[in-house]
C-alpha positions as CSV (number, residue, x, y, z in Angstrom):
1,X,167.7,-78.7,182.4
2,X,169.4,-79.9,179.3
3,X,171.0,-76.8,178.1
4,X,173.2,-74.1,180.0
5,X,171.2,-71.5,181.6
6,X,171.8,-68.3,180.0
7,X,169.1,-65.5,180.4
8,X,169.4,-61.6,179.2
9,X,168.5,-58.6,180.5
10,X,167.5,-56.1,178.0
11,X,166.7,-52.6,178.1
12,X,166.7,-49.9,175.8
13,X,169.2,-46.8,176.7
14,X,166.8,-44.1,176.7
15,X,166.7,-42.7,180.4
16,X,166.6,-43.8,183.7
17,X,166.0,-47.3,185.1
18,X,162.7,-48.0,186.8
19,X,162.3,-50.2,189.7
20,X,160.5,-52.6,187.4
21,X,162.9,-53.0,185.3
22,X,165.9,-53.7,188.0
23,X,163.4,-56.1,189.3
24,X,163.3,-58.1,185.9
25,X,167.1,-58.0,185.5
26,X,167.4,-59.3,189.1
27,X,164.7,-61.9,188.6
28,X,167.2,-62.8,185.6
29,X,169.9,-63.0,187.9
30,X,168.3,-65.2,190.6
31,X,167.2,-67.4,188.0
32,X,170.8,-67.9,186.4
33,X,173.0,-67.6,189.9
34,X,170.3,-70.5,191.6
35,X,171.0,-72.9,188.3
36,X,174.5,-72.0,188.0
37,X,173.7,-70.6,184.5
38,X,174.7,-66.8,183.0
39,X,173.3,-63.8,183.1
40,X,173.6,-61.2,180.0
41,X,173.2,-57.9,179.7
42,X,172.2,-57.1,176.4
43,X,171.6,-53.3,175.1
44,X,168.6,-53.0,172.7
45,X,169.6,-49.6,171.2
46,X,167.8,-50.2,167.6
47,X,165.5,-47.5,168.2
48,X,167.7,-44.4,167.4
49,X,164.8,-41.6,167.3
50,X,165.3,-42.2,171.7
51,X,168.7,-43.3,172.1
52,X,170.2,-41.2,175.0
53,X,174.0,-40.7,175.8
54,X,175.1,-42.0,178.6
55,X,172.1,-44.2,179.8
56,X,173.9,-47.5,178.8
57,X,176.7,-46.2,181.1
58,X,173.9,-45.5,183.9
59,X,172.1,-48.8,183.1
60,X,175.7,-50.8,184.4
61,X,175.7,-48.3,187.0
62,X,172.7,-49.1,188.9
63,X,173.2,-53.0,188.1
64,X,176.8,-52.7,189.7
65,X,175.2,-50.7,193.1
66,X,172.7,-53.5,193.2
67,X,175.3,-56.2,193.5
68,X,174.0,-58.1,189.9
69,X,176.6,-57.6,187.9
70,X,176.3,-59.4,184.5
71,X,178.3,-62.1,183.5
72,X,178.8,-60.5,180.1
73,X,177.5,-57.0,178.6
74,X,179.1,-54.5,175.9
75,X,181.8,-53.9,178.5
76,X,182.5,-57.6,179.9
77,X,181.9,-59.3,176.5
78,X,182.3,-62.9,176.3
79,X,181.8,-65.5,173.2
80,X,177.8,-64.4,172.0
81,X,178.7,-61.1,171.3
82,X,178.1,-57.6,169.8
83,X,176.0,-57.5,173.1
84,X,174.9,-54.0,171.4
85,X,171.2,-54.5,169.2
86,X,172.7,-51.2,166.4
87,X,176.2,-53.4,166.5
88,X,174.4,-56.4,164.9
89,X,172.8,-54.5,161.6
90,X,173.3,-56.4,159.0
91,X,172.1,-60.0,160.4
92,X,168.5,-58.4,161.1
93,X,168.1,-57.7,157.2
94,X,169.2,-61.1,156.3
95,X,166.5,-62.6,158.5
96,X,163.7,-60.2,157.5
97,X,164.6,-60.7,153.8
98,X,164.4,-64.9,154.7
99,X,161.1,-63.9,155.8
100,X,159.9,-62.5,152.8
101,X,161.2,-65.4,150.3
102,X,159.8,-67.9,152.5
103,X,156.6,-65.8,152.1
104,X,156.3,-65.3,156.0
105,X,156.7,-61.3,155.4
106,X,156.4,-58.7,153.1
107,X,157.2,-55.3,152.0
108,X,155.5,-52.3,152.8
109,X,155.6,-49.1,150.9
110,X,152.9,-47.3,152.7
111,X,153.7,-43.7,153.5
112,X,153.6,-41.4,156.8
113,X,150.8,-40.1,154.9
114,X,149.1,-42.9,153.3
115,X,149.2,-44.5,156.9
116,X,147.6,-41.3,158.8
117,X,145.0,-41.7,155.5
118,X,143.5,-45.2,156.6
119,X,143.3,-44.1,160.6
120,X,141.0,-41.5,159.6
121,X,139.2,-43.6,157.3
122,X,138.9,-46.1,160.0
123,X,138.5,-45.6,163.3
124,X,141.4,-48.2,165.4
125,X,143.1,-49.0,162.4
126,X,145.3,-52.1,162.3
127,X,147.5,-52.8,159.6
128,X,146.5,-56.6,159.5
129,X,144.4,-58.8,157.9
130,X,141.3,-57.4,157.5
131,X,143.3,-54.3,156.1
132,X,146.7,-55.3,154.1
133,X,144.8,-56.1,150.5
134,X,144.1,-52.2,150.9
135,X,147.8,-50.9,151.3
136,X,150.6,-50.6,149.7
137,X,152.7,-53.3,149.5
138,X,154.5,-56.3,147.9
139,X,151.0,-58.6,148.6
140,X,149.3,-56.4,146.4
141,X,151.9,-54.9,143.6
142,X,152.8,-57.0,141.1
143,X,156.4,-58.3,141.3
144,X,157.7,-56.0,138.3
145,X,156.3,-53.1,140.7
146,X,157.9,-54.5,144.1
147,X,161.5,-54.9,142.0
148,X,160.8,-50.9,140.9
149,X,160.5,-49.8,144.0
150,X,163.5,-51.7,145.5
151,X,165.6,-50.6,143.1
152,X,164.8,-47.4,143.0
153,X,165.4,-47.3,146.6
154,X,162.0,-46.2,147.6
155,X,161.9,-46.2,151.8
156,X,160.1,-49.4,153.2
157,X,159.3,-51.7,155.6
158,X,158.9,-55.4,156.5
159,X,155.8,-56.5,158.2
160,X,155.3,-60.1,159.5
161,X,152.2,-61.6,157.5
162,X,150.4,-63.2,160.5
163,X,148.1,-66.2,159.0
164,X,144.6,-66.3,159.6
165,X,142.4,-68.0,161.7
166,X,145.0,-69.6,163.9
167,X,145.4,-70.4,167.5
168,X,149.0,-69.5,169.1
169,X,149.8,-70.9,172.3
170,X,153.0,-71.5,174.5
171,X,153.3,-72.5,178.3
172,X,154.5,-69.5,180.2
173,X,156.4,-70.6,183.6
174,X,154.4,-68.2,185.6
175,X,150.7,-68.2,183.9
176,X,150.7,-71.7,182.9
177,X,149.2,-72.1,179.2
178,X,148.9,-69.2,177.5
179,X,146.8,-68.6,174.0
180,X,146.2,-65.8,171.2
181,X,143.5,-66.2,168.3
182,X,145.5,-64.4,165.3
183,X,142.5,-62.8,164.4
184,X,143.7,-59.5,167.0
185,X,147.2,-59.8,165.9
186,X,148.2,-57.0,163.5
187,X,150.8,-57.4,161.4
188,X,154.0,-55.7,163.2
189,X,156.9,-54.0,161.6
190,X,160.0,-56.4,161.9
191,X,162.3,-54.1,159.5
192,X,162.2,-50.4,159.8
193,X,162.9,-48.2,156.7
194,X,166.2,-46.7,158.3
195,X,166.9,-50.8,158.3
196,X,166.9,-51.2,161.8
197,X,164.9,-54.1,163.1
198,X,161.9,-53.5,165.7
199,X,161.9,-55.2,168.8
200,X,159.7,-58.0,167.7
201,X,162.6,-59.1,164.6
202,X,165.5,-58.2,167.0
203,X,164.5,-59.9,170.1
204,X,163.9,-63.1,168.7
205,X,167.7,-63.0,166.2
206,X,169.9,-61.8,169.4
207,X,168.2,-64.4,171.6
208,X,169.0,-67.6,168.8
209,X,172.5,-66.0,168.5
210,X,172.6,-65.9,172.0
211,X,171.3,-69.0,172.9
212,X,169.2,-67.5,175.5
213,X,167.1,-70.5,177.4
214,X,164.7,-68.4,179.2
215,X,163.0,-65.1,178.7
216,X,161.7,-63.2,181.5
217,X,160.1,-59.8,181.1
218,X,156.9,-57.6,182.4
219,X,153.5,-58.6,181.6
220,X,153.5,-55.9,179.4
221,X,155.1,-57.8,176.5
222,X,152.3,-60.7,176.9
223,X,150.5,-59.0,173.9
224,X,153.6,-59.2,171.6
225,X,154.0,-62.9,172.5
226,X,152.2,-64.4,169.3
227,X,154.5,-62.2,167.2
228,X,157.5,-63.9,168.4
229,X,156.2,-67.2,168.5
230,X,155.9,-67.3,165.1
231,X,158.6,-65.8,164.0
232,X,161.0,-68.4,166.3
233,X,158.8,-70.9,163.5
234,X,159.3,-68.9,160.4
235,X,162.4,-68.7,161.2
236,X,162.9,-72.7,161.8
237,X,164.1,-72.3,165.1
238,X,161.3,-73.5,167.1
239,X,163.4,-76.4,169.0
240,X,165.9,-73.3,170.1
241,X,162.9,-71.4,171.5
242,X,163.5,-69.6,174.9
243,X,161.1,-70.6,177.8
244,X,159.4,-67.9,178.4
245,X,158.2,-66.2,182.1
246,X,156.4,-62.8,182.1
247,X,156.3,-60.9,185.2
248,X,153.7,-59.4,186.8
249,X,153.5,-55.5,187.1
250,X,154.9,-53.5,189.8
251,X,151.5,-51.3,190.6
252,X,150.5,-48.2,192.0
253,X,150.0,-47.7,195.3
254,X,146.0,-47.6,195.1
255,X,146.7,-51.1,192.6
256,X,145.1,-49.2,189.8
257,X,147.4,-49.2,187.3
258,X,151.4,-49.5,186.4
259,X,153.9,-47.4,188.9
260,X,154.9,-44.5,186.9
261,X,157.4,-41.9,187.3
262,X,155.1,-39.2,187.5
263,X,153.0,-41.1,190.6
264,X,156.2,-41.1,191.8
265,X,156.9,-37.6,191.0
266,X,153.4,-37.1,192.7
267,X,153.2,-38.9,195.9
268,X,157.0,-38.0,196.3
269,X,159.1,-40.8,196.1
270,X,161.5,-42.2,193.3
271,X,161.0,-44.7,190.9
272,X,164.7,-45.4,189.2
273,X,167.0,-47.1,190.8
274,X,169.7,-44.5,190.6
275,X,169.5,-40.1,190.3
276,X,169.1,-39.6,186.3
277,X,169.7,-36.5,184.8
278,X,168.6,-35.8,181.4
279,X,171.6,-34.6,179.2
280,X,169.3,-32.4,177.1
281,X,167.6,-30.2,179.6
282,X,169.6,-31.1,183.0
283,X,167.0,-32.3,184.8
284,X,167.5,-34.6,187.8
285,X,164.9,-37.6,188.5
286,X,165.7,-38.9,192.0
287,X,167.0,-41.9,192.5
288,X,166.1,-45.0,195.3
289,X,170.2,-44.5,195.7
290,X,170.8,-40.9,196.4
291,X,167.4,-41.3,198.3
292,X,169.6,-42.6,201.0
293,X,168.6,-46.3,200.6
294,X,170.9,-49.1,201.0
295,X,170.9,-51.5,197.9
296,X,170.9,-54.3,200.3
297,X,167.6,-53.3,201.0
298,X,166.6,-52.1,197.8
299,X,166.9,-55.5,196.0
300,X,165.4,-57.2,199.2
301,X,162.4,-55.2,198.9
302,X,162.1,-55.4,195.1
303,X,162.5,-59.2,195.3
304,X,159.4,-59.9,197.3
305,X,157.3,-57.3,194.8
306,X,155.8,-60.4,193.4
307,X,157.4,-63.0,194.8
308,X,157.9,-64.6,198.4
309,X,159.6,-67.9,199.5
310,X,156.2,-69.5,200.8
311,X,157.4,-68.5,204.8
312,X,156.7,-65.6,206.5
313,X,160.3,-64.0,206.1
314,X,160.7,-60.8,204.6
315,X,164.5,-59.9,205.5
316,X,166.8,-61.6,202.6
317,X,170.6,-61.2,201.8
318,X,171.4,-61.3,197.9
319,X,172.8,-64.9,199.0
320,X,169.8,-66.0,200.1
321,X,167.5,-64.9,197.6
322,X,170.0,-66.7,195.0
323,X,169.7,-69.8,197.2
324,X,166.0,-69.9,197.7
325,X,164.2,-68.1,194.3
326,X,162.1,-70.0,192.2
327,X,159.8,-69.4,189.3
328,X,157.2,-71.2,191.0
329,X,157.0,-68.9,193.5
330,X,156.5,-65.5,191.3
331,X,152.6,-64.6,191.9
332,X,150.8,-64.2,188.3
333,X,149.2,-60.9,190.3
334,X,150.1,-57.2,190.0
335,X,152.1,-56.3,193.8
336,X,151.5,-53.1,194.8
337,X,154.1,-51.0,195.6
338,X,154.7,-49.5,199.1
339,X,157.4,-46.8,200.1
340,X,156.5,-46.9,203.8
341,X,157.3,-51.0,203.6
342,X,160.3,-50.0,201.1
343,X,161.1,-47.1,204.2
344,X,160.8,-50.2,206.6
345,X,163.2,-52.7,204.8
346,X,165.9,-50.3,205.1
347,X,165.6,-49.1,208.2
348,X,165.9,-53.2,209.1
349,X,169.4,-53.3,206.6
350,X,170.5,-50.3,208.2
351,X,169.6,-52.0,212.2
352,X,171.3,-55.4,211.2
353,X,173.8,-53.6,209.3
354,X,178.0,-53.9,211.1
355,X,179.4,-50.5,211.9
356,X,182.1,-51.6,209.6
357,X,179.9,-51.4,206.5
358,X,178.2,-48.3,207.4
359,X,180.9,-46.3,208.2
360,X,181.8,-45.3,204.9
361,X,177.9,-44.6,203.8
362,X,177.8,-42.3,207.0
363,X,180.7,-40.7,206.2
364,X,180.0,-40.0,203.3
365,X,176.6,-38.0,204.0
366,X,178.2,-36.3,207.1
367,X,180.8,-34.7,204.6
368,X,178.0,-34.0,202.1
369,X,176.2,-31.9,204.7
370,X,179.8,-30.2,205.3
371,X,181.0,-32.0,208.8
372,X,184.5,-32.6,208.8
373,X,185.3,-36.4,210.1
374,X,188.5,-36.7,211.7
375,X,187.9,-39.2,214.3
376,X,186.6,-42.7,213.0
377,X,186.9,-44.3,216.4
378,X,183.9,-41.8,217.4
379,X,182.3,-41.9,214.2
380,X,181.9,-45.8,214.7
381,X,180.5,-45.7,218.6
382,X,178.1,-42.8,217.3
383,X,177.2,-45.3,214.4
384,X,176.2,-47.8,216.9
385,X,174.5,-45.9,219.2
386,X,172.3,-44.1,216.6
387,X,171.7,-46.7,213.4
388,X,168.4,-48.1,214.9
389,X,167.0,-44.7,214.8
390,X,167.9,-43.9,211.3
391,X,165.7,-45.1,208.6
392,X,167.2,-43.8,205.5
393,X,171.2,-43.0,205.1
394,X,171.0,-39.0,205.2
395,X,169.1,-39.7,209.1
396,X,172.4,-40.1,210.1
397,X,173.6,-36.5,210.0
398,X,170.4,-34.9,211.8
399,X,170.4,-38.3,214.4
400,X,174.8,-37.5,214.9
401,X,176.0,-33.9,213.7
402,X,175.6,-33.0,217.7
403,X,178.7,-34.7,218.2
404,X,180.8,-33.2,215.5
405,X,179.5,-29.9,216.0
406,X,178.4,-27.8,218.6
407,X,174.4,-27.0,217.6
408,X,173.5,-23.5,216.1
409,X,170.0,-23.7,216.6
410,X,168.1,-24.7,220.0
411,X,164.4,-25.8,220.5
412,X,163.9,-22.8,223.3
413,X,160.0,-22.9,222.9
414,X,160.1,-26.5,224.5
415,X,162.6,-25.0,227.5
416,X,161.2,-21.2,228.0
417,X,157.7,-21.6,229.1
418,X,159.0,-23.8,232.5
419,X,162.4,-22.2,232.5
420,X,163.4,-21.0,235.7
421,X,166.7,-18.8,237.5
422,X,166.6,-21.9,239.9
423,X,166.8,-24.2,236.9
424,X,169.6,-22.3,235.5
425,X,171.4,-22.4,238.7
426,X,171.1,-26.0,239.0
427,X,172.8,-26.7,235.6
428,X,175.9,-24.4,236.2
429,X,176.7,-26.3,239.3
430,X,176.2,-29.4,237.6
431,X,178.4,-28.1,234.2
432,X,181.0,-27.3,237.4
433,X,180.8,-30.8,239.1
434,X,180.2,-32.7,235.9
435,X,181.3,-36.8,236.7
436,X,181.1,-38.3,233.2
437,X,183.1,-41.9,233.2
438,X,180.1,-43.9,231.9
439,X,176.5,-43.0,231.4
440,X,174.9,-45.0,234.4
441,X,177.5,-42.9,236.7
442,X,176.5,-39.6,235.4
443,X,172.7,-40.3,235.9
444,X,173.3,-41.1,239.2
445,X,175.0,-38.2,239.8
446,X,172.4,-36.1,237.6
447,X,169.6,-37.4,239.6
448,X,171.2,-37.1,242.8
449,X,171.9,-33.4,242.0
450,X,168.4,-32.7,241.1
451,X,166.6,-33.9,244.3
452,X,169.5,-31.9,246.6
453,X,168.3,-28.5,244.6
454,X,164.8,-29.9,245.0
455,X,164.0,-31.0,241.3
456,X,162.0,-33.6,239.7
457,X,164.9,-35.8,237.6
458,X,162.3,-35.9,235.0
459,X,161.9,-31.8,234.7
460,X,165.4,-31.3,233.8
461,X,166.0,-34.2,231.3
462,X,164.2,-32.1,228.6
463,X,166.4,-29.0,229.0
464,X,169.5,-31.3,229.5
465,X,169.0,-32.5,226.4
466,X,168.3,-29.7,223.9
467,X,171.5,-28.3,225.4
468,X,173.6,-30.8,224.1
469,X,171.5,-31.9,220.4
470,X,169.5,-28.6,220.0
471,X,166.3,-30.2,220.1
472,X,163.9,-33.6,221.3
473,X,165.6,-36.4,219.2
474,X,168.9,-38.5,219.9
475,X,169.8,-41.3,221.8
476,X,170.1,-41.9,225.6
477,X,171.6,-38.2,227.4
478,X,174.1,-39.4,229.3
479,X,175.4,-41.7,226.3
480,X,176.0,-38.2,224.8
481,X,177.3,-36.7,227.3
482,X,180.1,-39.2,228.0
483,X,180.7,-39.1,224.4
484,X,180.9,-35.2,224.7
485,X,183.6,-35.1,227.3
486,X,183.2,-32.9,230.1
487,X,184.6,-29.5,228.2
488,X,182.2,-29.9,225.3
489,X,179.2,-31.0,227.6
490,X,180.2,-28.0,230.0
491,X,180.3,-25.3,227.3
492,X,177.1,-26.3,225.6
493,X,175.1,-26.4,228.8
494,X,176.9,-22.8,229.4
495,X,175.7,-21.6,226.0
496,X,172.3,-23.1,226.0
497,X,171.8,-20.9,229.5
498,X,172.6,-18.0,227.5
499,X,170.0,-19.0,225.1
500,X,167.6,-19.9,227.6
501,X,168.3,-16.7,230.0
502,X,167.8,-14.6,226.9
């Protein structure tokens, strides 16, 4: 590649981030970390009708927890900057304007309600070229009339003139050669009337001023594509251009159809990467994050959503995926997403994953659920007995609380029905006699118990174990146990008898 990789990640900061859109700045990031290029976060805030506060603050957020921190952003800026879209007014104007002289563009005075006139008089309307000699503007006014209404300051817009009868084409790195007749292309507004640009006009200025080399983004865009493409010519920056990638769509679960928050909010999983709450009404969206997912696993699994390495491995570190992406590799197909497969990749991070680096994590939902954690040295052998059970973070308080605290609530309907005075008698001499220096020890010494007082091992495991967890679910018994210690072990077998007895 001639030029210096730099590529942009650009979202507007209008609520929370979808899982699409974290996959399209970490597609960004691949891209520039595997060519040794930059990656730039750049906030398109031009639209001020859904400008929220605070979502450029999340936006970072959720880009710092998934370990692809830009390069440079509005708070790390480096030498392309404002990386803010409403920071660079005044170049957008200069460039429409250009537009217009070079006769590329043109006012339009059109009214709201001179607009909502034409869409009832015809159905679809497109402002375009079967319709502009109709409308309002500076192709059919006569100069004098255009210079009135500028200087007088009447509200307007700019709209590209997009020529006739033309074929635009470019050669997208994922879907090969890509064409448009202009004949469905209307003519979109570059210059809004509050003198903000549109996407279309801003996209195209911030990425020359940028020097942005290649433009990935969702399929979604594809339809806007001509638009650019001839403004990057208008503008006589064609040789500057951006290579350009779109992605395919992240899809519902049935494939019909984009992932949505509301599926989400529907089949009951998240969608953004991170909890949102919505500063005007206080509502929470749930996040992939406080979800109890690792972002290890999160960017694994949102990395193969439409792209694989050609081999049949599915667990990657971030180092890996920077070491082994390529464009060629990105499938032009919709993936369909999966939260039982996203479920599965972390439960694998949270199997591979060092006691070390989940001890914090754990901690930290133990506390939430109001466990005091005084002892790390049990917190970490508890870790490591119990993390291959544990398929999101928050598993780890109902797989471990029983070692922090004594449980409240006991699973009697699984004891009572078989539960016997013989049975009881047989676990107060045990809780008197209790040997508990390792866990193959103390089933020996369980088992051998159980056939002197003429049990079945197997009939008192059950009870055994509800008396120390309070119900069917932990690890091996007599790992607890020894974990316990023989005071704790004895006085929960003593109070489970009460229970039981009762």
């Amino acid at each position: 590649m001639d030029k210096k990789v730099r590529v942009r990640f650009a979202p507007s900061p209008t609520g929370g981030l979808h899982l699409g859109g974290v996959r399209t700045a970490l597609f960004n990031y691949l891209f520039a970390k595997k060519n040794n290029g930059t990656f730039v976060l750049r906030v398109e805030d031009t639209d001020q009708n859904r400008f929220v506060e605070g979502a450029e603050a999340y936006i970072a957020e959720c880009l710092d927890w998934c370990g692809i921190t830009p390069d440079e952003s509005p708070s790390k800026p480096g030498s392309y900057g404002p990386y803010r879209q409403s920071e660079r007014k005044p170049s957008y104007r200069k460039f429409a304007e250009q537009l217009v002289s070079d006769g590329y563009a043109y006012y339009a005075f059109d009214t709201p309600e001179d607009l909502d006139a034409k869409r009832k008089e015809i159905p679809n309307f497109q402002y375009g070229q079967a319709t502009r000699m109709q409308m309002r503007n500076s192709l059919t006014l006569t100069l004098s009339e255009v210079e009135d209404l500028l200087n007088a300051k009447i509200p307007h817009v700019i709209r590209i003139k997009v020529p006739e009868n033309e074929n635009v084409h470019f050669n997208d790195l994922i879907r090969g050669d890509v064409s448009f007749e202009t004949a469905i292309v209307d003519d979109k507004v570059l210059l809004k009337a509050d003198g903000m640009p549109t996407y279309h006009l801003a996209v195209v200025v911030d990425d020359k001023a940028m020097e942005i080399t290649h433009a990935f983004r969702g399929e979604e865009w594809l339809p806007s594509a001509p638009v650019h493409i001839l403004l990057w010519k208008y503008l006589g920056w064609e040789a500057d251009m951006p290579a350009w990638a779109h992605l395919p769509l992240i899809l519902k679960p049935d494939g019909h159809g984009k992932l949505s928050k509301r599926d989400g909010d529907r089949l009951g999983f998240p969608v953004y990467a991170m909890n949102w709450t919505d500063p005007k009404t206080g509502d929470i969206t749930n996040g992939f994050k406080e979800m109890g997912f690792m972002p290890e696993a999160f960017v694994n699994m949102l990395a193969l959503l439409g792209w694989n390495d050609g081999t049949e491995q599915e667990i990657f570190t971030l180092a890996e995926l920077e070491e082994k992406f390529s464009i060629e590799r990105i499938s032009k197909a919709g993936a369909k997403f999966d939260f039982e497969k996203a479920k599965w990749y972390n439960h694998e991070w949270i199997k591979q994953s060092s006691v070390d680096s989940l001890q914090l994590q754990v901690k930290n939902e133990l506390e939430k659920a109001g466990f005091v954690i005084s002892d790390e040295a049990l917190l970490n052998t508890v870790i490591d007995l119990i993390k291959d059970r544990c398929t999101l973070l928050p598993d780890f308080v109902m797989q471990s609380s029983y070692f922090f605290a004594s449980p409240s609530v006991y699973d009697s309907a699984s004891v009572k029905p078989k539960w016997t005075a013989e049975k009881a008698t047989f676990f107060h001499d045990y809780a008197n006699n209790l040997s508990l220096d390792n866990p193959i020890d103390a089933e020996v010494a369980f088992k051998a118990l159980a056939e002197e007082k003429g049990f079945k091992p197997g009939e008192l495991m059950l009870p055994f174990r509800i008396m120390l967890v309070g119900g069917k679910f932990g690890p091996g018994v007599f790992d607890i146990a020894v974990l316990l210690g023989k005071e704790e072990t004895k006085l929960r077998i003593e109070n489970a008898i009460l229970v039981f007895n009762s």
